[in-house]
N, C-alpha and C positions, 0 to 999 in steps of 0.2 A: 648681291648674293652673299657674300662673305659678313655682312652684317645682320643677314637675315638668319643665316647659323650659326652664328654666338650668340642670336639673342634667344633661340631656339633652344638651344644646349642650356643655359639658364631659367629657362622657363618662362620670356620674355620674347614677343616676336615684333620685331623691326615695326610691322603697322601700327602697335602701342605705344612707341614716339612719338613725339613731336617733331613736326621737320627741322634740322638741323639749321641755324643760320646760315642766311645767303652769304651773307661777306663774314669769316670764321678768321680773319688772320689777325692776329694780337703781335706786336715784336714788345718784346719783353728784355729789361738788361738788369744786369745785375749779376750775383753768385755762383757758381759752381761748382762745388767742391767732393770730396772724397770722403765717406765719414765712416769713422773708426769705433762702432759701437761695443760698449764692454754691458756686459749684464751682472749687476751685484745685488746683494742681498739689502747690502745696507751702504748708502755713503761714508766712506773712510773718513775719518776724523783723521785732522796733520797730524802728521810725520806715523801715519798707522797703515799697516799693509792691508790687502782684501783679498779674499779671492772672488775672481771672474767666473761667472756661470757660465759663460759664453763670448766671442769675440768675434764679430762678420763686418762685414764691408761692403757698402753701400754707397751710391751717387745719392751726395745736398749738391746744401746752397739754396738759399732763399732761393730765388729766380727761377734755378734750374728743375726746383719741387714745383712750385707753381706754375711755371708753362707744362710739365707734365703732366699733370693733374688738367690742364687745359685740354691736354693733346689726349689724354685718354675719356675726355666727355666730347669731343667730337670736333675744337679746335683746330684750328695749323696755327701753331707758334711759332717764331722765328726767335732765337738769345743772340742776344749782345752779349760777349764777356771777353775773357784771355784766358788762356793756361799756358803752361808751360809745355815743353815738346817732349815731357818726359810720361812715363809710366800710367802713373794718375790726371793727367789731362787725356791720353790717348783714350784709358777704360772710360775713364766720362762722357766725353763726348761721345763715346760708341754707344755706351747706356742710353743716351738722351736721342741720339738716332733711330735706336732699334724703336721706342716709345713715337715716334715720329714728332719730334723736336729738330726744327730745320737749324744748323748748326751755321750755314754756312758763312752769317757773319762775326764768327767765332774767330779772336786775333790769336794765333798761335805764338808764341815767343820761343825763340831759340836762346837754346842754352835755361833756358826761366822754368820757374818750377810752380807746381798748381797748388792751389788753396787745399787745405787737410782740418778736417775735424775730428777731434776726439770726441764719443759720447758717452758720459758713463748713467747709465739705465739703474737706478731706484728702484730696484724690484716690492720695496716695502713699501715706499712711499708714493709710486706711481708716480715719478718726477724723472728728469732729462737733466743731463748739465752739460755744457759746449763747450769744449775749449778749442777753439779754432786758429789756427796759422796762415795767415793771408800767404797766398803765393809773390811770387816776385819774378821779376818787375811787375809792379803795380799797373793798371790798364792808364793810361793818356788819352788826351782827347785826339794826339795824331794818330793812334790804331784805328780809327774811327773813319775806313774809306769812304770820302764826301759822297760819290756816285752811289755804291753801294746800299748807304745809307738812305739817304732821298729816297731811293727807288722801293726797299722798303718799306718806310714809313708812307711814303704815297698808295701804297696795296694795302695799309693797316686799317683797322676796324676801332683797334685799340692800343692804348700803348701804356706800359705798365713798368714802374721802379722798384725796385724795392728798395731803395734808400745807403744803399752802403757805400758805393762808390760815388759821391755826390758829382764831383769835376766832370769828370768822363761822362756821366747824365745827363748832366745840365747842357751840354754840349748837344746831345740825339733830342734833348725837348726845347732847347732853343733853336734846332735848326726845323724840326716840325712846326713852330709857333713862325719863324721870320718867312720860311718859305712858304706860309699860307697869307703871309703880312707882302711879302712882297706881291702876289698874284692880286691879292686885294685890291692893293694899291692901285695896280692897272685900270680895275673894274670902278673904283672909287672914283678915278678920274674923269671918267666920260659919266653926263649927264644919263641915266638910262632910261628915264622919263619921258625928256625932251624929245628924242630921235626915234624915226622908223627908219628901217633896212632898206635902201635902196638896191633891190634886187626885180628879179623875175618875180617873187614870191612876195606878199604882202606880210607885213611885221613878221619878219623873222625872229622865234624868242630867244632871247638869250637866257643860259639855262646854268645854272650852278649846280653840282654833285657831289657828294659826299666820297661816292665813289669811281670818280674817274680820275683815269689813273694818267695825269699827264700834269708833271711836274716842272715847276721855274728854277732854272739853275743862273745866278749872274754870271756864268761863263757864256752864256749861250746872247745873242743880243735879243731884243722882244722883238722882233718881226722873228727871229726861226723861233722864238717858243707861241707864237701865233702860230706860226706851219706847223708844227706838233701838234698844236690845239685842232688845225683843220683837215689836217691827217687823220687825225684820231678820230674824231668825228663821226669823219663820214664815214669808217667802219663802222661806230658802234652807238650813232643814234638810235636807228629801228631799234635795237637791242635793249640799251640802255630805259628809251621811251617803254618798250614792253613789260618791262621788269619794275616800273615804277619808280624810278630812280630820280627822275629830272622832276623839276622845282623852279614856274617859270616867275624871272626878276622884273623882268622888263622888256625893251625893246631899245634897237641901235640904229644911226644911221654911219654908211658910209664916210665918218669925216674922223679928224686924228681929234684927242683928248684936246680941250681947251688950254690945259697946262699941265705939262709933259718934267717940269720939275720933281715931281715923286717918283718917277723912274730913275733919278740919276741917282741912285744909289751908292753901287758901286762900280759903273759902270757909266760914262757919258754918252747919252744918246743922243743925236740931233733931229728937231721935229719931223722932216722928211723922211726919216728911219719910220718912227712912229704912223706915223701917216701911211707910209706903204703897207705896213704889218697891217695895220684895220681896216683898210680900204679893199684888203685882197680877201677878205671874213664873209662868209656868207651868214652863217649862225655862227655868233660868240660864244666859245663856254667861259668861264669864270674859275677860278681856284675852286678847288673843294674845300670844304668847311675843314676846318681844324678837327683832326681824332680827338676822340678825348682823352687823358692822360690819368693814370691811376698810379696814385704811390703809397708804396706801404711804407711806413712812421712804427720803427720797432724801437727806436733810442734815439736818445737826442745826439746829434753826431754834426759838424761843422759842416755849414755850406745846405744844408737840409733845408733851412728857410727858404733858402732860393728855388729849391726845387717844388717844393708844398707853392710857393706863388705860383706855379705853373699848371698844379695840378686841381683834374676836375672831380676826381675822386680821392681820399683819404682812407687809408684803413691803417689802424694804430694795434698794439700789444694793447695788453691791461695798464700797464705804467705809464706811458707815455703821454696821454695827455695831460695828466697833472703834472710829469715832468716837462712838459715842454710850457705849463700856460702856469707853472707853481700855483694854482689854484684848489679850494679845498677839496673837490669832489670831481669824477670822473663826468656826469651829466656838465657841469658847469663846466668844465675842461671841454667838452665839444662844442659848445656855447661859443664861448673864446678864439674855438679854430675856426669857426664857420664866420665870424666876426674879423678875423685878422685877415682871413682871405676868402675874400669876397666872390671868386670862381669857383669856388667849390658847391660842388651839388650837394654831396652829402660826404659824410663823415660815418665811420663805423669802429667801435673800440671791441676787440675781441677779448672774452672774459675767459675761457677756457670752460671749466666745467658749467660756470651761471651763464654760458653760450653769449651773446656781443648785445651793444648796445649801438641804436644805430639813430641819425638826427639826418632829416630828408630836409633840405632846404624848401620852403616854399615862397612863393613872391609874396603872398598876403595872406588872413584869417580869413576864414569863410565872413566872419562879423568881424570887419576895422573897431568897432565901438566895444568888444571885448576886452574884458582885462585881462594884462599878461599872466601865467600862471609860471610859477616857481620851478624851475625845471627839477631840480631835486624833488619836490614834494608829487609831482605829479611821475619824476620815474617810481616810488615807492608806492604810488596808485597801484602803477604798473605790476609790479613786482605781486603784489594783492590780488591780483587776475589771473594769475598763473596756475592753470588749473595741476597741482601735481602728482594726479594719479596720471597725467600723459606721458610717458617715457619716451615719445618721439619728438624729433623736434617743431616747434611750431612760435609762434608769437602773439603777441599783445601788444596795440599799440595805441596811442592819443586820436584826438579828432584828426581828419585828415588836414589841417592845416591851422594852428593854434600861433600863438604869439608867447615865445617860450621867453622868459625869464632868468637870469642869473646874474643875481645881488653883488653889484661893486662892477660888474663886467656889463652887464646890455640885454637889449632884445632883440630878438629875430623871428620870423615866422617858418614852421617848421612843423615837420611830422616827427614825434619822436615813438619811435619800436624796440622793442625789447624781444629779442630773438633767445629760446629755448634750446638749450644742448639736449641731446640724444641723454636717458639716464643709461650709462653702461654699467652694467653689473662688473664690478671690480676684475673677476679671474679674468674678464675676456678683454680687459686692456693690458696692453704689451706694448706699448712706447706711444707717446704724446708727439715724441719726434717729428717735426714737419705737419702737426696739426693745423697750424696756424697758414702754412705755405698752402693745407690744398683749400683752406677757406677763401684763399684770395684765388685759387685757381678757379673753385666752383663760380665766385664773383665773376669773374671774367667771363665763363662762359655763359653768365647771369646776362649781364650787360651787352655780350652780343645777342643774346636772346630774347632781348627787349623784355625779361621777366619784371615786373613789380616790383618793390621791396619786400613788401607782405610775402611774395613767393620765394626771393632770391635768401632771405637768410634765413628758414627752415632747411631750404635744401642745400645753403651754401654749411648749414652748421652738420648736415646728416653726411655728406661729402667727409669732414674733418672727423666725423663719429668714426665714418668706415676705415679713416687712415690711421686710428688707434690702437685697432683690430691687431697691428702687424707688428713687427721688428723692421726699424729701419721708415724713413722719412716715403720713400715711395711705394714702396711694397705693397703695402693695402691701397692706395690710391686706385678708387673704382671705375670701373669702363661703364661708357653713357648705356650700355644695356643692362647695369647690374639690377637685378631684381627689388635693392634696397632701395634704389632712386627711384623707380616707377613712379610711386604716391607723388613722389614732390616733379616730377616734369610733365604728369599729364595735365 
């Protein structure tokens, strides 16, 4: 009801959507901070004074923009971050509440003080400049409650970095990556081929989910995470089953794993352990697949590589691929990432006003016997297609699966697109601020929505258009019924 009358009051009603996705939760970690925007005419040249047109105060932070931006297209975000227990953590986090931003694995620090940015706004030039104060103490991977954590990340659809705090990162995407390695492992070890279910019931399947929500902790021994597993279950088969969710692997019978050595992790278990836990199973489930992991790539920063081997999505500034691959051109710069790490689906470098560049991995060419094309020469095809009496945004992209090219560096197969910014008539931009933040936000709610590329980076670029609109990194960040997004979600 209450969605059907704001979308009403806008000109937009609720049945004009598309339905929201079924699993909406993203946990996102990264920034949060306080940002201190001054509005001037001209940037100060050193040691020269200015006057301020204006002076407000606003919730950033990489992170903190981007799950609201989530949360206002119809997500449930969950942040990871810290602040301190003073002034500026309290307003933040109450900002990011009110936006419905689940806070609650948010580490408060006593005594510690929260991250602050200065903005100073370019009113001539339509530019942004940051000067930012990390808060203190810095976040650790012991803020990081194990339980808490898990039980999250097991309810996520998505999970998303934004690169600045790498340690404390790597730590929430290594423990999503080992606790789907440890469940594995269980499932790895019994034949699922060989065996039927010795039950009342003929081949009972055993069924792997994406979304269920029953997680392996090595505190727990593997007979009680089989009783969680059989608990669970039997609530939420029928349900599960209805909803489309299960994905049959195989078939089990009644006996313990042949070799029970990949359990002992960290934890020794004895086969008669083993054996009791699968013997008492009627239907097996299996771990759920690994979420996938999105990390934004703003600047090259230590400890960042480890985190990009983790991740299944990339999204980059303008600079950053050539800084991070020192290679001549931004095309061949995504070339290289998609080349160094091999988990990655796609890759997206945001341009700002020429809107992003984006490389969609593919397994193969439509034609193997094709020759590769030059990824440079064929992004400046691209570029030649761009119809520009369109001032909305839209794209242009290669064959759906080509054998891309870049000289000294490699090939890969790949869709490459070229994504259109919004032309905003100059008066009606007022800060760029956090452009970039709701681009990844709109992506987000892209990827749970199983949108296409072709669809996700017009609407993911018209998202960033309407956050230009405003003063302040959140402020124009649009609600999924704004009248401007219609074209791009139906």
């Amino acid at each position: 009801m209450a969605e059907a009358a704001i979308s009403e009051a806008h000109g937009l009603f609720s049945s004009d959507l598309p339905p929201l996705p079924e699993n909406r939760i993203v946990v996102g970690f990264g920034m949060v901070s306080v940002d201190y925007v001054a509005i001037v005419d001209a940037f100060p040249k050193p040691d020269e004074k200015v006057r301020g047109r204006s002076l407000q105060v606003f919730g950033g932070g990489n992170a903190a923009n981007a799950l609201t931006c989530a949360s206002r297209l119809g997500l449930t975000p969950k942040l990871i971050t810290k602040v301190g227990d003073d002034s500026l953590g309290q307003s933040a986090l109450a900002e990011l509440e009110a936006d419905g931003v689940d806070t609650s694995l948010v580490k408060i620090s006593d005594g510690g003080t929260s991250t602050s940015t200065y903005v100073i706004v370019d009113k001539q030039m339509k530019t942004r400049t940051c000067i930012y104060t990390l808060g203190v103490p810095a976040m650790v991977p012991d803020d990081l409650p194990k339980t808490k954590l898990l039980s999250a990340l097991n309810e996520a659809k998505l999970a998303y970095f934004d690169g600045r705090s790498t340690k404390p990162a790597l730590v929430v995407a290594q423990e999503e990556i080992e606790n789907k390695r440890a469940i594995n492992t269980i499932l790895d070890s019994i034949d699922v081929d060989r065996y039927e279910v010795d039950s009342d019931d003929d081949n009972i399947d055993i069924l792997r989910s994406p979304f269920f929500d029953v997680g392996f902790d090595f505190d727990n021994t593997v007979e009680e995470y089989f009783d969680r597993i059989h608990i669970t279950l039997v609530d939420t088969i029928d349900d599960q089953r209805k909803k489309g969710r299960w994905t049959i692997l195989g078939r089990l019978t009644t006996v313990s794993p042949p070799d029970t050595s990949p359990l002992r992790r960290r934890k020794l278990l004895n086969r008669s352990v083993v054996t009791k836990a699968i013997t008492k199973l009627l239907p097996v489930q299996a771990a759920r697949m690994s979420i996938p992991i999105l990390v934004e790539a703003e600047r090259k920063k230590a400890g960042l590589g480890s985190l990009l081997d983790l991740a299944t999505y990339i999204i980059c500034s303008e600079k950053f691929p050539q800084a991070w691959t020192s290679v001549s051109s931004i095309p061949k710069a995504l070339v290289s990432i998609l080349l160094k790490y091999p988990n990655v689906k796609f890759v997206i470098a945001t341009l700002g006003e020429k809107g992003c560049l984006m490389i969609d991995r593919r397994t193969r060419g439509e034609d193997p016997h094709l020759d590769a094309i030059d990824v440079d020469s064929l992004t400046e095809s691209l570029k030649l297609r761009i119809d520009e009496n369109v001032t909305t945004p839209t794209f242009v992209a290669s064959e759906s699966s080509v054998r891309l090219r870049a000289n000294g560096i490699g090939t890969l197969y790949g869709k490459l697109l070229l994504g259109t910014a919004e032309k905003i008539p100059p008066s009606e931009i007022l800060d760029t601020t956090g452009a970039g933040d709701a681009f990844i936000g709109a992506v987000l709610y892209a990827l749970c929505a199983g949108m296409p590329p072709e669809k996700m980076l017009p609407f993911s670029c018209q998202v960033a258009a309407i956050c230009c609109r405003a003063l302040g990194a959140r402020t124009g960040l649009p609600q999924r019924d704004d009248p401007r997004l219609a074209p791009f979600l139906r």
